[in-house]
Every structure is written in C-alpha cells, then in structure tokens.
LOMAR-189261 format. One line per 10 residues: their letters; for each residue x, y, z of N, C-alpha, C. Coordinates in steps of 0.1 Angstrom, whole numbers. Each point is the difference from the previous one (the first is absolute). Layout:
N
a = X/Y/Z/X/Y/Z/X/Y/Z; ...
This chain:
90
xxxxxxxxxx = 8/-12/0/-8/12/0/9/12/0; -5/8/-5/4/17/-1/-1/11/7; 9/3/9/-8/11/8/3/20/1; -7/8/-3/7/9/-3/4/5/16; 7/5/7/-2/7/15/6/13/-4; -8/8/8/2/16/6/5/4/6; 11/9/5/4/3/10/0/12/-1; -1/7/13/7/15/6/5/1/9; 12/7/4/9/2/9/4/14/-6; 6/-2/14/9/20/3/14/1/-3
xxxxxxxxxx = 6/-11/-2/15/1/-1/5/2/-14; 7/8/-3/7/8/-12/11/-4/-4; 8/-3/9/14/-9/-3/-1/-8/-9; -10/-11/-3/3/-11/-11/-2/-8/11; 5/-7/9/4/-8/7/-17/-10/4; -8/5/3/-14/-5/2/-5/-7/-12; 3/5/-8/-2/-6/-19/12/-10/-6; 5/2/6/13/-12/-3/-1/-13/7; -4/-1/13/-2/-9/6/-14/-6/-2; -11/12/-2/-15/-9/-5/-2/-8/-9
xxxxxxxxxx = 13/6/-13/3/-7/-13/6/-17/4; 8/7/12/8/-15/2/-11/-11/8; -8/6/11/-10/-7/5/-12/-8/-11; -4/8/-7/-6/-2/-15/7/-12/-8; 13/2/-5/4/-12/-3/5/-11/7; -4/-3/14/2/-13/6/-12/-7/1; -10/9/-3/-16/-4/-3/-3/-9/-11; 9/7/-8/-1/-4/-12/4/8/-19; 1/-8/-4/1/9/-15/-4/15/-1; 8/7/-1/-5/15/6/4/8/-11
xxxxxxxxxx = -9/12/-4/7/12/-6/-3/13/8; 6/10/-3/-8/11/8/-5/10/-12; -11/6/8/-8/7/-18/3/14/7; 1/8/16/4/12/0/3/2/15; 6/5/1/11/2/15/-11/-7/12; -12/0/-1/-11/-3/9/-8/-15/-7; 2/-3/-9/-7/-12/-7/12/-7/-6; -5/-13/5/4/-12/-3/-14/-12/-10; 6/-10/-11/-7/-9/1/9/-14/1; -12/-6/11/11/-13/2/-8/-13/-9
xxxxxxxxxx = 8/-13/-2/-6/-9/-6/2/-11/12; -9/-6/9/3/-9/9/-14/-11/5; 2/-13/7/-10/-2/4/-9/-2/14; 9/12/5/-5/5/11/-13/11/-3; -7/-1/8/-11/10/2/-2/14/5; -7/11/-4/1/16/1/4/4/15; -10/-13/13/6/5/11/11/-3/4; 4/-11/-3/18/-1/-4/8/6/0; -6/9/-14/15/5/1/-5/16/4; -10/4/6/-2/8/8/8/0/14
xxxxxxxxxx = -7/-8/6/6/-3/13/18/-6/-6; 3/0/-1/15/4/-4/7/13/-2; -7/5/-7/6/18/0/-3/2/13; -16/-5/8/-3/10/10/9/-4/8; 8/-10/3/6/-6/13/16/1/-1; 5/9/-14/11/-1/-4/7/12/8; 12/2/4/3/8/6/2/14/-5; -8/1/-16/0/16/-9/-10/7/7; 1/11/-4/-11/7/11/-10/5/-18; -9/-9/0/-15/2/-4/-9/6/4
xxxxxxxxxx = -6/12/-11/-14/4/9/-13/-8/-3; 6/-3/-19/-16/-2/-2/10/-15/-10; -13/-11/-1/5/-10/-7/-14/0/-10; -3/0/-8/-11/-10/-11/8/-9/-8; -9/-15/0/11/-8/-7/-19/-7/-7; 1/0/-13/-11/-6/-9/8/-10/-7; -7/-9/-4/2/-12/-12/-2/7/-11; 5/-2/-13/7/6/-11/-7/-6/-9; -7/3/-13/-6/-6/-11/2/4/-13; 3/-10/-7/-2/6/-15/-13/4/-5
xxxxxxxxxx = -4/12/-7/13/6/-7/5/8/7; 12/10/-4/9/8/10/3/13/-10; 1/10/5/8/8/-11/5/11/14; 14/4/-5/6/8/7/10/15/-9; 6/1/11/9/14/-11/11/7/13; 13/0/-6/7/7/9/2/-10/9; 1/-11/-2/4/-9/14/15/-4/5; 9/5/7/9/-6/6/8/-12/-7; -10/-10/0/10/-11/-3/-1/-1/-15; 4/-11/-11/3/2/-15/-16/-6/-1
xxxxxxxxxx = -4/3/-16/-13/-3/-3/-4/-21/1; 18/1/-6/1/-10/-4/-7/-12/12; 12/4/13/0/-11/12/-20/7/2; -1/7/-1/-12/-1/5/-12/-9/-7; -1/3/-11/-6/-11/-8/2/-14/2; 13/-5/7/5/-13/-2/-11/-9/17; 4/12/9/-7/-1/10/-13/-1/-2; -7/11/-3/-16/1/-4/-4/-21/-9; 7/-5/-6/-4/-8/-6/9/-17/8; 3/4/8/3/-12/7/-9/-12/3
C-alpha cells in the first residue's frame, strides 16, 4: 500500500526533514514530494506509520498520513518524476 504523510514542524535547520526522510525510509520504499510530504510504499498501516513519527524523538506538530491511489498527478516535486512513477506503480 501507498501512503502519502504530512507533516509540519518548526525547525528550519533541515535537520527535522532529514531524519523524517530517514524514519520514512525504514518504513519503507520512500520518496519525498516537499520538505513536509513524503510518500511511502509499505505494508504497514496509516496508524503505523503515524504513531511512529508521533513517538519518534522529532518534534512534530501535525501528522496526516492517507493511503495513496491512482490516478496521481503532481508538479514541482522534490524527488525525480521518474523514482516517483516507479513507486506510484509498485
């Protein structure tokens, strides 16, 4: 399954997004689509990998994490079109 998650946080450094990316990809198959969104490919479930960011030692304000469906269209995303398509169709 596909999940897109949301985040917002206060930290500016990079440092909070570096590690969510990394937490993200121990989930699973991950890309990130913008400093705050991630989509992961895993087959764990939304409160999963919820309660993971929430219990992670980053300091989170807000989490939304939905299941992901085709079709998809995006623009301006972070990671390459390419890996993202590859994901989307796993």
């Amino acid at each position: 399954m596909k999940y897109i998650i949301i985040t917002e946080y206060n930290d500016t450094s990079g440092y909070t997004e570096e590690k969510l990316y990394d937490l993200c990809c121990s989930i699973g198959n991950c890309e990130q689509l913008t400093p705050h969104s991630f989509i992961v490919s895993c087959e764990q479930d939304a409160i999963y990998i919820r309660d993971a960011i929430k219990n992670s030692p980053y300091e989170v304000d807000r989490i939304f994490v939905i299941l992901a469906d085709l079709p998809a269209a995006w623009r301006n995303v972070m990671c390459d079109n390419s890996d993202l398509k590859a994901l989307l169709h796993e």
